[in-house]
N, C-alpha and C positions, 0 to 999 in steps of 0.2 A: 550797343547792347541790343540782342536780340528781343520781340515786342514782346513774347511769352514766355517767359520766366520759369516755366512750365516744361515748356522742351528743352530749352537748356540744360536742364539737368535730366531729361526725357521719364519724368513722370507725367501722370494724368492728373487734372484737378484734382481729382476726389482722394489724392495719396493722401494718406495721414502721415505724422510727423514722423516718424518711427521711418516708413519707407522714402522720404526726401534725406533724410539721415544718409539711407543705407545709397539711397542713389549719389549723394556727394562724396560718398566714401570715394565710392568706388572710379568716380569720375578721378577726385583728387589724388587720388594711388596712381592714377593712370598720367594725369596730365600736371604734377607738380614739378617745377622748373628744376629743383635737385635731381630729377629723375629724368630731365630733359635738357640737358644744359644747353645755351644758341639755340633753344627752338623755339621763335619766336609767337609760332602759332597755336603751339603748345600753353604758352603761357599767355598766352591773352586768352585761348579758351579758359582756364585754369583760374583766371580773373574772374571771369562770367561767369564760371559755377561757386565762384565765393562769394562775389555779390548776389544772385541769385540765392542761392543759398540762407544769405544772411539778411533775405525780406521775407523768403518761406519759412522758413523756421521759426521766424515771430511772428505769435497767433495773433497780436494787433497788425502790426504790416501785411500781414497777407490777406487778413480780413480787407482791408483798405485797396490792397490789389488786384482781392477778387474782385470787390466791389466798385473798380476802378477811379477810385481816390486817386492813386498814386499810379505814376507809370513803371516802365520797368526798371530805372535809373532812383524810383525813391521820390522823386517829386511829384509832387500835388499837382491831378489835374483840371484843368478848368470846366466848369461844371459839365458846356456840351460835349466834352471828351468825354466825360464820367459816362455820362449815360449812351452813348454809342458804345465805347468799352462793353460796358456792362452790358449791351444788348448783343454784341459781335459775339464776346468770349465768356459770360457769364453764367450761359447754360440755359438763359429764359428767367423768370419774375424771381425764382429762389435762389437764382445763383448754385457755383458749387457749395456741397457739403463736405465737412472733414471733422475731425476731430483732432485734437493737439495734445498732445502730450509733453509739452515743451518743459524742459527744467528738468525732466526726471530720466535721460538718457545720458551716459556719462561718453562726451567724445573728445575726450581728452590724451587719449593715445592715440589720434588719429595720425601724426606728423611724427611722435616723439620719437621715433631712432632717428627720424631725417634733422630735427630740431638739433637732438644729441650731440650726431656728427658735426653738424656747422659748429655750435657752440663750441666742441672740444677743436675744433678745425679756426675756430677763432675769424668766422663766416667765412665767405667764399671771394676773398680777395678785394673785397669794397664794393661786388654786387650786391642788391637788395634781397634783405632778408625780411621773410613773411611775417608775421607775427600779425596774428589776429586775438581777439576780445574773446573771452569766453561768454559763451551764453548765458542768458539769467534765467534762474528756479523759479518755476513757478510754483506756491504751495497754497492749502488753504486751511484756515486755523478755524476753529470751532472753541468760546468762548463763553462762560457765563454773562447774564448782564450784570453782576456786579462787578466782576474783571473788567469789563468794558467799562464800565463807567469811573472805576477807580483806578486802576491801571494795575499791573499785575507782571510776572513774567512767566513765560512756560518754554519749553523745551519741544522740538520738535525733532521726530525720527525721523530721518531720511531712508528712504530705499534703500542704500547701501548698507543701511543700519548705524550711520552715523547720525550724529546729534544737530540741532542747531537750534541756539538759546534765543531767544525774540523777548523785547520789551515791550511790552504793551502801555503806551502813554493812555493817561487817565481821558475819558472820552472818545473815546474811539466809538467809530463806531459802524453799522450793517454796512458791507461792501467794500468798507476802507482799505485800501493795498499800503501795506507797510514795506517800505522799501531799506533791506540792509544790503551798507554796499560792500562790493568785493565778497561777496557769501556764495556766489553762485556758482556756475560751470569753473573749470580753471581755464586761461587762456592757452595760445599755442603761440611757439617760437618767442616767447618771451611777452608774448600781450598780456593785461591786465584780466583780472576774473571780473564774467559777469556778476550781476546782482541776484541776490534773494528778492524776489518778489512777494508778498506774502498776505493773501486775503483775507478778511477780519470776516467770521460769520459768527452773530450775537445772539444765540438763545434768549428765549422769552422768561420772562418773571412770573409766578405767578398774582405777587402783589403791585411793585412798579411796574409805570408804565414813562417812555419817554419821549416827551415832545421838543424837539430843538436839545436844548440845552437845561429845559426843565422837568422834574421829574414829576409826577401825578400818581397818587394813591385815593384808594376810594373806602371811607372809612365809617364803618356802622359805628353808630352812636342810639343808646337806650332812650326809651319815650323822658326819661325823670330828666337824663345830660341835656336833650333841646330845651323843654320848659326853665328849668333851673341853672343849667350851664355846671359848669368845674373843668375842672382840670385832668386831660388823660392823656396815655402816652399814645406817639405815634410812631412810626417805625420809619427811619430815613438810610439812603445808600450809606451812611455811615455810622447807622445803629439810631438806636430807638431814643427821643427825644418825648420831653412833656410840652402840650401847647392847652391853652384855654379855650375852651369852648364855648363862645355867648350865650348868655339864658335867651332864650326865643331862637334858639337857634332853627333852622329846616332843611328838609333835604334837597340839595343842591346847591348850597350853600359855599363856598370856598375859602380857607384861609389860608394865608400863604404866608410860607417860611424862607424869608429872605436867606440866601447865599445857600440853601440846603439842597439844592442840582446839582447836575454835572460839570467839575470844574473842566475848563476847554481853554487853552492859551493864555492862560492868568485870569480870566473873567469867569465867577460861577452863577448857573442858572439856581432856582431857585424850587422850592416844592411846593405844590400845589394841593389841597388836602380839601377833596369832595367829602362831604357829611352825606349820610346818609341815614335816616331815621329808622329803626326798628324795633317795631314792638315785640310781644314776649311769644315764643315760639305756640304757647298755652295762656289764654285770655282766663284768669281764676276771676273770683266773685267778687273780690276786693274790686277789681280794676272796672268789672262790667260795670260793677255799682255806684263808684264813683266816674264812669264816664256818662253813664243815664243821668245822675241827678246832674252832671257840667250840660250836659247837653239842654237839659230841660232849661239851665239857666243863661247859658254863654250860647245861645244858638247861633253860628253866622256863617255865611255862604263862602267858601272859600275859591268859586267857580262862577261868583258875580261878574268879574270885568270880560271872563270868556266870552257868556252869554250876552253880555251888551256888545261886544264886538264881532260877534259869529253874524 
């Protein structure tokens, strides 16, 4: 195997995926063994721009190869490989740039007359028949948080303007790739299709928020609920719940509602419920009046243990 992957298929690093596409095409129209029968040179090039092919075309493996991770064979190299690679043919500190478009180019009629004929031809007398993996889609999903955290399912339109339906398991969550298999490219000469890839991106709430597997709301309570306490609703990812509030309650305070997070692999996190004090948008005469004569009689520092510790 040739050491750059690169010329093999006689593009420049910086191709994007579209033009390594269009260069294997055209390589493979030229040098496929149905089209070359006995040439044996023909077909072991024809090897090299498949494999070649099928490390560039995946925007992790090729990341890895430009990055010299991986040699040109796919294996992992040992770290002082890596970074001589990387310094030889990686362009200097930022390496090549590309962009990838992988999953949403359909190459699937690349072979099919020549596939066609073997199969109706019932192959080619006990030579080896090609058959390669179809490629996998790449997509990206955009997601409420209460989808995410409860699980949900939606539909997604492909480029070609076909559909494709995704479960969303309960928990999921920012960055998450949901893997459906056999959704993706279709294969050639009888290979299997690749996968759907599929990235989970989770809009924000504007009232939960989520940590781990627990969720946190922050929840104004009136001057009379901390003094005296009761009883008020609170809003949870699966609807609004009553919880107690202790008299003397204050801000910052926490209670927690067992099993009311996000449930995750059979285990549910739980919610977490900040109190937050607030008085009346308008201080009336009532209130001044009796906060002067409290004061004059409950006076106490509630910024004593700062001051002996400062």
């Amino acid at each position: 195997m040739a050491e750059d992957l690169y010329s093999v298929l006689g593009v420049a690093k910086t191709a994007n995926a579209g033009g390594i596409t269009k260069a294997y095409r055209k390589l493979a129209k030229k040098l496929h063994p149905d089209l070359n029968p006995g040439d044996a040179e023909a077909e072991e090039k024809f090897k090299q721009a498949s494999h070649a092919y099928s490390i560039l075309n995946d925007e992790d493996k090729r990341a890895q190869y430009d990055r010299g991770e991986i040699d040109a064979s796919g294996q992992e190299r040992p770290p002082q490989q890596q970074q001589q690679y990387y310094r030889q043919y990686a362009g200097g500190p930022e390496g090549a740039r590309y962009h990838s478009a992988a999953g949403y180019e359909d190459i699937s009629d690349l072979f099919g007359d020549m596939f066609a004929r073997e199969a109706a031809a019932g192959g080619r007398g006990g030579g080896q028949r090609y058959a390669m993996r179809g490629q996998d889609a790449q997509y990206r999903l955009d997601i409420s948080f209460l989808d995410a955290v409860n699980g949900t399912k939606q539909r997604i339109t492909l480029p070609d303007d076909g559909t494709l339906d995704v479960a969303i398991p309960p928990g999921v969550s920012e960055g998450q790739v949901l893997r459906l298999k056999g959704k993706g490219m279709p294969g050639m000469g009888g290979g299997p299709s690749g996968d759907a890839l599929v990235e989970i991106s989770v809009k924000s709430h504007p009232v939960f928020k989520r940590e781990g597997n627990d969720i946190t709301v922050e929840l104004p309570i009136t001057f009379d609920e901390a003094v005296l306490g009761g009883k008020i609703e609170v809003p949870t990812i699966a609807g609004r719940v009553s919880v107690t509030v202790p008299p003397g309650s204050n801000t910052g305070q926490t209670l927690r509602l067992k099993g009311r997070g996000v449930k995750s692999k059979g285990r549910a996190g739980d919610q977490m419920v900040r109190l937050n004090v607030m008085l009346p948008e308008t201080i009336d005469d009532d209130l001044k009046s009796f906060t002067e004569k409290w004061r004059e009689d409950h006076a106490y520092d509630p910024r004593r243990k700062l001051k002996e510790q400062a």
